[in-house]
Structure formats: C-alpha cells, structure tokens
C-alpha positions as CSV (number, residue, x, y, z in Angstrom):
1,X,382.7,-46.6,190.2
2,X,385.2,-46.2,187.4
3,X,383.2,-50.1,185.9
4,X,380.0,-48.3,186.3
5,X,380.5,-44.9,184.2
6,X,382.2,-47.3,181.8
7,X,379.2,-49.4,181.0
8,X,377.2,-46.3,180.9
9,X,378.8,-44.7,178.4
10,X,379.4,-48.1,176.3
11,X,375.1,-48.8,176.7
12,X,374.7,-44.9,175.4
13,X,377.2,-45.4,172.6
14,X,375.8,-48.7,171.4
15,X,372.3,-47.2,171.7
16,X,373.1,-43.8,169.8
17,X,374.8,-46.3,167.2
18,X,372.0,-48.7,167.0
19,X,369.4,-45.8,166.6
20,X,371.7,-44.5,163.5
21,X,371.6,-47.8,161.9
22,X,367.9,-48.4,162.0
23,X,366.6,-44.9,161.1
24,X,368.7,-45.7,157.1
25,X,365.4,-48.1,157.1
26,X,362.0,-46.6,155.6
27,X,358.6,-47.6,155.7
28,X,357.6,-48.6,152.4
29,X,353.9,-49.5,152.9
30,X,352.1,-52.4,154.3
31,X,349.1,-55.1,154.1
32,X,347.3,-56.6,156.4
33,X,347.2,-60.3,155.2
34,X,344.7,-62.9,155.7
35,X,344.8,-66.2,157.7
36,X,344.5,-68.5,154.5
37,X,346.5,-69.4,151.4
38,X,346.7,-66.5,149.4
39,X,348.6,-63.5,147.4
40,X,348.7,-59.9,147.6
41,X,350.5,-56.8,146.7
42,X,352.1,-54.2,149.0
43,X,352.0,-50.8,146.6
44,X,354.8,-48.4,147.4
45,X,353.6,-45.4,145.7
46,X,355.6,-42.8,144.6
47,X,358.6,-43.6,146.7
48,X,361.5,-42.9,145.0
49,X,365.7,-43.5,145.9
50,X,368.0,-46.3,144.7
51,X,367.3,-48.7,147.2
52,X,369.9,-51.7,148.0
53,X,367.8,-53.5,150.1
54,X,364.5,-54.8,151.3
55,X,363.0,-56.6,154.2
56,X,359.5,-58.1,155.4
57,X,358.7,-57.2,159.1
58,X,355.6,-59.5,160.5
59,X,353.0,-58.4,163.1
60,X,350.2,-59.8,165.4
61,X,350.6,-63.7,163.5
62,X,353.1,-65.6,162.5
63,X,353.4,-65.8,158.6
64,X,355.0,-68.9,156.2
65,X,356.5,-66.8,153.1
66,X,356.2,-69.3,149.7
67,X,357.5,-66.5,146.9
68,X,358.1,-62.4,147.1
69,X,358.7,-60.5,143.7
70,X,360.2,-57.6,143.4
71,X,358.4,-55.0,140.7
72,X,360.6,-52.4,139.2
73,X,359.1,-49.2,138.1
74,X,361.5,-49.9,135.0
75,X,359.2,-52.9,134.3
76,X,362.0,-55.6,135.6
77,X,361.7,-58.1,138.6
78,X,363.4,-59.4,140.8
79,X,362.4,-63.4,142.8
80,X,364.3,-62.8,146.1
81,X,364.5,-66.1,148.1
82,X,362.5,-66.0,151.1
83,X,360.7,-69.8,151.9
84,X,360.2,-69.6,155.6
85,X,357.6,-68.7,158.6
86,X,358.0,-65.5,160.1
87,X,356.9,-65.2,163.9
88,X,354.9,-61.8,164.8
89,X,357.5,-59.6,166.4
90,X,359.7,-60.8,163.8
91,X,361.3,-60.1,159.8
92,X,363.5,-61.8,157.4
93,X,367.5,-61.0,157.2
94,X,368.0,-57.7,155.5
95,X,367.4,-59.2,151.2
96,X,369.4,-57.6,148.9
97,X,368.6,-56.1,145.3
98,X,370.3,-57.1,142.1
99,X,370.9,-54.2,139.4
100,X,371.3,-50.4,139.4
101,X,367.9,-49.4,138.8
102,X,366.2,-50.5,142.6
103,X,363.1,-48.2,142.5
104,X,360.3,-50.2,143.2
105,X,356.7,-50.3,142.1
106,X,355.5,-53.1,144.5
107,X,355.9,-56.4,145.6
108,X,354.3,-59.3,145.4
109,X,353.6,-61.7,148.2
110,X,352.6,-65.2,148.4
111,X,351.9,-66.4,151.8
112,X,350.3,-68.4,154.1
113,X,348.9,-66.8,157.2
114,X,349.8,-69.7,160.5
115,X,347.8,-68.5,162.9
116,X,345.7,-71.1,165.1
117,X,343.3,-68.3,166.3
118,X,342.5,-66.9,162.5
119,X,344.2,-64.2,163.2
120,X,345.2,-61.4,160.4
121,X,348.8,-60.5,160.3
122,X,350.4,-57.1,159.0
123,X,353.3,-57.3,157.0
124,X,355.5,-53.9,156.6
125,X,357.8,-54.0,153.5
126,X,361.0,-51.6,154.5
127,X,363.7,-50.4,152.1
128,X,367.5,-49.0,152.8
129,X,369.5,-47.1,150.7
C-alpha cells in the first residue's frame, strides 16, 4: 500500500514539475509549409522578451530542415545549426541564442517538406526566456 501512495505522489510531482517546465515555452507563430523544396518566413509580430532560446515543433508531415536564420529586430542574425528531418509529432533540441539582444523579428526557414502523400506540414516556432 505504502509502494502504491509512493508512486502516486512521485507521477503527481513529476507531472506538476513537467507542466512548470513546459508552460516557460511560448508560441511564437507558425506556417503551414508546403510538400516541395522551398523557403518561408514565420513572422513573430510584436512579441517582445529577451528570449534565450528557440525551437521548431513539426506537425501532420515529416520535415528535412536545410538552414533557419534568426532575424533580430536590432537588424542582426543569427544561422542556428539545424540539418536534419523532423518527424510530425516531433521538434529539434531546445537551440540556443547568441548575444544579449534576443528579440526576434522572424525566422527564416529553408526546408524540404518529406511527405510521400503531399502532405502540408505546420511548423510552430516557440521561444523561452
């Protein structure tokens, strides 16, 4: 019995934890992108914070990532390093910023869209303090 109230204090504890953790993460916009070769933008409007990190969160088809800048509203950029496929359901590792000045403007995407059945994927750009 004493095993049992254990675990389900340790599951709610993790839980509470885990929800903590991923509410730090904001929506910063989104695209849906096409099943070809191509480039787009994802705008982030007029979002503002100092924001450490980014990441790329893929939905309905898998998508191959070939270069993502970063636009500053300062003007700067920022090349993070992101060559890889992406299955829907899926994101890159958490990428983090260089420089003091994180608030960004947009970012650029050039991907390629693998899906077999021409589907269009939806890729969510997020941000954390």
């Amino acid at each position: 019995m004493r095993k049992a109230i254990f675990s389900v204090v340790f599951v709610v504890t993790f839980l509470a934890g885990a929800s903590v953790v991923s509410a730090q993460w904001r929506q910063l916009g989104s695209k849906e992108v096409d099943y070809n070769v191509d480039h787009d933008t994802i705008g982030v409007g007029a979002m503002k914070g100092d924001l450490r990190r980014i990441q790329l969160r893929v939905q309905r088809a898998p998508v191959r990532f070939e270069r993502v800048v970063v636009n500053y509203r300062n003007g700067g950029t920022q090349e993070v390093p992101v060559r890889e496929l992406i299955r829907a359901g899926g994101s890159t590792r958490s990428i983090d910023l260089n420089g003091k000045e994180r608030v960004i403007s947009s970012v650029d995407l050039w991907y390629e869209s693998a899906s077999l059945r021409r589907r269009k994927a939806r890729v969510t750009l997020w941000g954390r303090d």
